[in-house]
Structure formats: C-alpha cells, structure tokens
N, C-alpha and C positions, 0 to 999 in steps of 0.2 A: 522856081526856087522859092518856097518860104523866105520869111522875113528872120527866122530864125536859123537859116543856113540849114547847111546840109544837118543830118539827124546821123548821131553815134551812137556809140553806147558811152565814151566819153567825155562825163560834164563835172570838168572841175568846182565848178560853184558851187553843184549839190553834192557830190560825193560823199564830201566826210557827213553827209548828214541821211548816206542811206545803211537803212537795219543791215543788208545782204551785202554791203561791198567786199565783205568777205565771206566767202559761202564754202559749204562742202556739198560735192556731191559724188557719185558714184555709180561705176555704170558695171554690167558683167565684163565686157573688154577690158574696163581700166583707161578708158579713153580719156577720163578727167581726174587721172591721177589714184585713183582710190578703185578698190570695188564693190559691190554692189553689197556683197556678204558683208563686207569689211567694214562699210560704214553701219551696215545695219543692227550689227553684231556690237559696236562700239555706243552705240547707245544703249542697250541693253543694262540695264542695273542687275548690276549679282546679288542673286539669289529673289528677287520680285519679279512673278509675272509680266507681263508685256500686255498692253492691248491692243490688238490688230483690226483694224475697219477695213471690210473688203466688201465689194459690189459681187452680186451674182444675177448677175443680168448673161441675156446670152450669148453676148460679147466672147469668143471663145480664147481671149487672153485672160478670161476672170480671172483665173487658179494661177498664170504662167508666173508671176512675182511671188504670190506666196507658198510655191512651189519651192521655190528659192529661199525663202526668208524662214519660211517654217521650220529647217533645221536651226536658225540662231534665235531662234525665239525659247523663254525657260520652258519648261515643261508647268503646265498649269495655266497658262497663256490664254486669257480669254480672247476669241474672236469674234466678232460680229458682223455677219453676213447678211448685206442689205440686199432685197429682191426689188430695185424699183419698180416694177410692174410685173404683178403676178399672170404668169404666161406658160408655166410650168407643167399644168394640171390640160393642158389643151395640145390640140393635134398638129400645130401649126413646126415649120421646121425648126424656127426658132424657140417653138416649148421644147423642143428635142434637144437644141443646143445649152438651152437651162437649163435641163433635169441632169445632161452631162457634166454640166460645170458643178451644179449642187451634189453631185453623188464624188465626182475630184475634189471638194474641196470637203466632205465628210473623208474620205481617204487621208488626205494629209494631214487632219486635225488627228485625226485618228493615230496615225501612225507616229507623231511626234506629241502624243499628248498631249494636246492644245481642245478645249474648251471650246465649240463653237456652235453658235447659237444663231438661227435664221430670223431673219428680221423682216417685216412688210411692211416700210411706212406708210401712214396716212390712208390706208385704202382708200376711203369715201371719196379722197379730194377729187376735185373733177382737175383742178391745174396739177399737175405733177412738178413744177417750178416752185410748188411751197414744201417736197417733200423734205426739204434740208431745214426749214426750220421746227419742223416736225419733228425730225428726227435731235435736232440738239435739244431740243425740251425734252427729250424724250430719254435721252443718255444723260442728261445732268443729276438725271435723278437718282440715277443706278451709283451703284461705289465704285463700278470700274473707272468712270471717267476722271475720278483725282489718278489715277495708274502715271506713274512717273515715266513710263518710256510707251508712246503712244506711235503706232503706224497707220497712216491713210494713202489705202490702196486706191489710186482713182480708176484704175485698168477698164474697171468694167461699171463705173459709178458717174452718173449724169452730172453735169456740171453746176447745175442747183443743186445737188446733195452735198459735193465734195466742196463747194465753194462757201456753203453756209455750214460745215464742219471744221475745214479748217482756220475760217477765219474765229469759231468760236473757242479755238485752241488758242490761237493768237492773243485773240482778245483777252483771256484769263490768265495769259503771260504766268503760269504757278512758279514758284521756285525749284528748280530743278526736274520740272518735266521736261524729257527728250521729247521734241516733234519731229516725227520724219515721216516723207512723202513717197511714198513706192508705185512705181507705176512701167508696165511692161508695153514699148511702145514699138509701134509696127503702122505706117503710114499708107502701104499697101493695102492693110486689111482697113484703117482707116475710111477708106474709097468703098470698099465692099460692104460699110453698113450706110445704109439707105436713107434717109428720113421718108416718109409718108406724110405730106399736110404741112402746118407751120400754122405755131399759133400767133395769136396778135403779141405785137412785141411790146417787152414791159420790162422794166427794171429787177435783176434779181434782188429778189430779200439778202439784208444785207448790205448791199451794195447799192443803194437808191436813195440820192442824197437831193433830191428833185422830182420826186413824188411821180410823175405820168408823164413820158413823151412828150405829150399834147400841151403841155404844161410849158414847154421848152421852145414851144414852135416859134416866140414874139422875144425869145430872152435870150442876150448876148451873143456872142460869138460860137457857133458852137460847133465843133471839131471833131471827127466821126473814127474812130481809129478799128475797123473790121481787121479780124485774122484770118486770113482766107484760108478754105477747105474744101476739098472736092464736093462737087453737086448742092450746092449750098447756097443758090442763085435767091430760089422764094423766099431765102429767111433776108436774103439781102435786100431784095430788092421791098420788102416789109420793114424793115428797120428805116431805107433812104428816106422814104416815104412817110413814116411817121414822125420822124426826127428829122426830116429838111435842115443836113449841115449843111454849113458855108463853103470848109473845106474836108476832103476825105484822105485819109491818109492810109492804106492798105499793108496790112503786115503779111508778106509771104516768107515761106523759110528756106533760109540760106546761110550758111552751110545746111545739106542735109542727106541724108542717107542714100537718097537719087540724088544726083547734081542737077536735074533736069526739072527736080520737081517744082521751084518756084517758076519755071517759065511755062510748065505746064499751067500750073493753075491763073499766071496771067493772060495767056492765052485761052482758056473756059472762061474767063470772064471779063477777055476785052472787051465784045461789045456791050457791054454793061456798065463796067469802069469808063470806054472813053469815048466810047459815041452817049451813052445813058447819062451819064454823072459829071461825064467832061474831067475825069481826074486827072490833075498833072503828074505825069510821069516820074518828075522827080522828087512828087511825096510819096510815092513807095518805100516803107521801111522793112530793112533785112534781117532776120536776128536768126539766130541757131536755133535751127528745129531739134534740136535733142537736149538742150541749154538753156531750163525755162529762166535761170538767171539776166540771159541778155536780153529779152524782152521786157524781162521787171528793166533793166535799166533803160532801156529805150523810152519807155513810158513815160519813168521820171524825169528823163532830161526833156520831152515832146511836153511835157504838163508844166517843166520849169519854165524852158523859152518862149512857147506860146504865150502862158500867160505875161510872161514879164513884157514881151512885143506889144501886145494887145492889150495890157492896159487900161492904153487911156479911150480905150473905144468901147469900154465895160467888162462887164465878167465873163470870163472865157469857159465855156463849160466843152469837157474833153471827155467821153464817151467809148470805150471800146466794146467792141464785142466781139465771140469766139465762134466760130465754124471750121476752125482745125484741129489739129492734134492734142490728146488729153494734154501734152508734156506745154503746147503751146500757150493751152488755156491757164496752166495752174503760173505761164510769165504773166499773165493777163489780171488772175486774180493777186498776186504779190503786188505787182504793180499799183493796180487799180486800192489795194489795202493799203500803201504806203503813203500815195499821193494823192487819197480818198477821191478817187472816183468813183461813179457810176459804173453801171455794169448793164447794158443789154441783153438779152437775151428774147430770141424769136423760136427757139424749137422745135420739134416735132409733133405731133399728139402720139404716134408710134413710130418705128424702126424695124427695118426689115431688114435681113441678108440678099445679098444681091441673086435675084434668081439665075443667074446667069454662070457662075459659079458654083464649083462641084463643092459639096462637105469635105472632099479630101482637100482641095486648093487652100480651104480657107481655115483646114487646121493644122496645113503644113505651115503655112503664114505665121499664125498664130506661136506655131513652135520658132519660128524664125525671129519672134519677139525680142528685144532686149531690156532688159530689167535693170529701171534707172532708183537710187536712193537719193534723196534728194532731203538735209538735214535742213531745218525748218527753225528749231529754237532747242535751245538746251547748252552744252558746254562750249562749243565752238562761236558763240557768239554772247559768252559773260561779259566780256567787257564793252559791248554795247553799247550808246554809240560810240566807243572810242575805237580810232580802227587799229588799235594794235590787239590782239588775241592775243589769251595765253596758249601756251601748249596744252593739249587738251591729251590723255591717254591715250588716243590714236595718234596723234602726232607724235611725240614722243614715242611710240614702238617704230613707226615710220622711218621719223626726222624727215617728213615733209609740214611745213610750213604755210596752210590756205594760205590766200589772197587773192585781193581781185587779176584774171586774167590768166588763173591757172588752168583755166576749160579751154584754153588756144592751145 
C-alpha cells in the first residue's frame, strides 16, 4: 500500500478545484444519462456552421461517429479529414481499409452537405509524434478554427495528433466556443490493430515539462502511471527502461464492456509487471474504460497525494502513458492538462490489422462500436471553477442536472 492509501476517484481536497467535476457526456445507449445525438446536437450554434476534425486512418471505425453526428451538424459544416500516414494509394490491406473509410466519409459529407477537405500532415517528418503540432500551426491559420462549436473525432486519430489539437482548443479557452470530443469505441477491435516496431520513447509535444527521459533518470521521485493495452509489452518495457521509476502504478479498466478484460490484460503482462518491475499489487488503478472522466480524476488525486507524501524527499515527478483505449487516453490527456504532467509516448513507426482476422470480423466489430460525446468546454462549464452550473439549454429540455457521479 502507498503512503497515500488506497487511490479513488474521490479527493475532497482537490475537488472543488477540478475544471471537469462536473462533466457531460453522452453515449448512443444513454448509459451516462444523455445521448450521443443529444449532446452533440446541443452544442451546435443556430444557424453557424460546426467544425468537425476526424482521422482517416484505416482504423475502420473512422466514419462510425461521424456517421452519427453528420445529421446534427448545419449544412455547410466544414470537415477536416486527417490521413496520418498516407497508405491509401498502395496495395497493402490496410490502403484498402483507407480508401474505404475516405470514399464513407466523401458519402456522408456528401449527403448532409458538409464541406470536407482531406488533410496530410507534415509528410516529410520522419517522427509522426510531431504531426499534432503540425497540424495546430497549421489550422490556426485558416478562419475555421475561431468556428464556435468545434468536434474532435479521435476514432481513427493518433494520440500525438488528438492530444496536441485538443489541448490547443483548451489552451485558447475562446468565449463561447463549444468543445466536444466524439469518439466510437470498440476494445475488441482495439486488440486487432497491431503496432509493428516502437520508437524510442519521448515526451509528447505539448505535454513535456522535463525536456528528455534521460534528463529524469538522477531527479526526484519519479512515479510511472502506464494505461495498459493489448500487445503493448515493447512500448512498455522502452518506457521502464528509459525512465527507471521508483514506483509503477498501472491503469487497467474497470468497469468495462467485457468484465473480464482487466484481468486479461493483467494476466499479458504479469510477468513483466511482477517478476520484471516487481510492481505491488495494490498500486493497480481502476477507472472506467468507457468514462474517460474517471481517469482525469484518478490522476489528479495520484498527483495530489503523492506529491503532498513526498515532499520532503524532493520533487515528485508523475508520468503516465497510454497503450489503451482512445476513450482511455483522452482520461490521460485531461488529466495529464489539469495537473500538468508529462506525457510519454513510445509508439509504433507503423500499424497493421491483425492477419489473423477476416475483413468481415473486423468490420462487424467496427459496426458494433459505440459512439461516445464527450463535452469538453463551452456552456456546461461557464461557471468554472465554481461547482455550481447553470442550467444550460439541454438541461433545461431534459431537467437533468450534471454532476459529478452521474456516469454510475
């Protein structure tokens, strides 16, 4: 057991001082009160276009969200369709799964007159982890980006893109821009795309408040907080090793769509975890794999106690990084933005579909997706940090009432 007891999601000390204690989100079920349409549709300004950021990678959930979302979007609606790695134009099964997702997502624009424009960032780079600051220089310039109701699809978008996009939403805090987060998640098909390689691990942009790993190996206490993910051992066991933490704290998810699946993945990587790293058992942290809310809060109370424990034995630097579920990553990235941390990242050079697996399996999966909204900044959190909200226009047609702990 830590010196800071067992890890909640509830910490009265910090609470009233986090941005999300009160959140909205939105699932197609209605599992968290709201749904998917419902939220997304409620940020929507009448009569002004929307801007939509969506990945076309050939992730075959690209389209599944804004399949969904493209009838509440205005008519005129720019979209912007990132191709992190052009693969499209080649033989491979995965250029067949891209040029499927790019010719579905010309169809929907299509059909609900929406504006959509294919985007390549950075081609030359040889790191694919700088394409997200790429791309915000890159949209700052255009006039879409003042667009008052803004959507980032991560579905099918690397965690370096979406993670240096939304925080650059954040950061510009405009007045009365809606932020919302859409993302169609399927943990199944999750396991079915591959990584290939693992590059040396390095702080995203953005997120790197400690300049190199290597930097860190002689400095304070330092506290490793992985989100575990199927097959995701080489990027792990490259992170252990670069960053030599003290203590490792491993996030598996629980609740989750299989009940099974966090003992799965501790199970893939017990001997790694406890013969390798020697991790104690009961720094295992739980949070909702479909809830990227409970993870922001896990983080911030792991970044409050820690440091306040440790003290007086110097500065505690706390570290997470992501090798699971988009919905996992973006607890990861809220977190990591609130309580300025760091951010790891070891990734792939490429990704592949599992050979093993038919085309049909894995866009039955795919349609098996469920499409989370997830509201980020805009009316539901004017009164900021005060934690009383006002009723916001969806609440008021509802008479439901956010608050923390309406996702249980």
């Amino acid at each position: 057991m830590s010196p800071m007891g067992e890890f909640t999601t509830e910490d009265p000390l910090s609470a009233s001082r986090r941005r999300w204690i009160d959140h909205v989100v939105g699932r197609v079920d209605g599992r968290f009160g709201f749904g998917f349409e419902e939220i997304l549709g409620a940020g929507v300004r009448p009569n002004v276009p929307s801007l939509y950021v969506m990945g076309l990678g050939f992730d075959p959930r690209a389209t599944v969200a804004f399949d969904v979302a493209a009838p509440a979007l205005p008519k005129g609606s720019r979209v912007i369709a990132i191709v992190p790695k052009a693969t499209s134009s080649g033989e491979s099964r995965e250029s067949a799964f891209q040029r499927r997702n790019q010719e579905h997502a010309q169809a929907i624009a299509e059909k609900h007159s929406l504006d959509l424009e294919v985007v390549q960032p950075n081609p030359g780079a040889l790191d694919t982890r700088f394409h997200g600051v790429w791309l915000v220089r890159e949209l700052r310039e255009r006039q879409e980006w003042a667009t008052p109701h803004v959507v980032v699809d991560i579905s099918s978008l690397p965690s370096a893109i979406f993670f240096a996009l939304i925080r650059a939403f954040l950061d510009e805090g405009a007045d009365g821009r809606q932020l919302q987060v859409a993302a169609a998640e399927n943990h199944w098909l999750d396991d079915l795309i591959l990584d290939s390689g693992t590059l040396a691990p390095q702080f995203l942009p953005g997120f790197n408040l400690h300049g190199s790993l290597e930097d860190l190996r002689d400095e304070g206490t330092r506290i490793w907080v992985p989100v575990l993910g199927h097959a995701r051992q080489a990027q792990m066991e490259a992170i252990s090793s670069a960053f030599a933490p003290h203590e490792i704290c491993p996030v598996v998810p629980f609740p989750a769509p299989d009940p099974r699946r966090g003992d799965s993945l501790v199970a893939e990587y017990g001997e790694l975890l406890f013969d390798t790293l020697e991790v104690d058992a009961q720094k295992f942290i739980y949070a909702d794999g479909s809830n990227p809310f409970d993870l922001y809060k896990v983080l911030l109370t792991i970044s409050g106690r820690y440091s306040t424990a440790l003290e007086p034995l110097g500065p505690t630097i706390i570290v997470p990084s992501t090798h699971g579920s988009k919905l996992l990553s973006l607890g990861v990235l809220l977190g990591a933005y609130e309580a300025d941390l760091s951010v790891v990242n070891a990734g792939a050079p490429t990704s592949v579909l599992d050979p093993e697996s038919t085309d049909g399996t894995i866009r039955d999966l795919a349609e098996e997706s469920r499409p989370t909204c997830l509201w980020l900044a805009g009316e539901p959190y004017e009164q900021w940090p005060h934690r009383t909200l006002r009723q916001t226009p969806l609440q008021e047609a509802t008479g439901v009432q956010v608050s923390e702990g309406q996702e249980r």
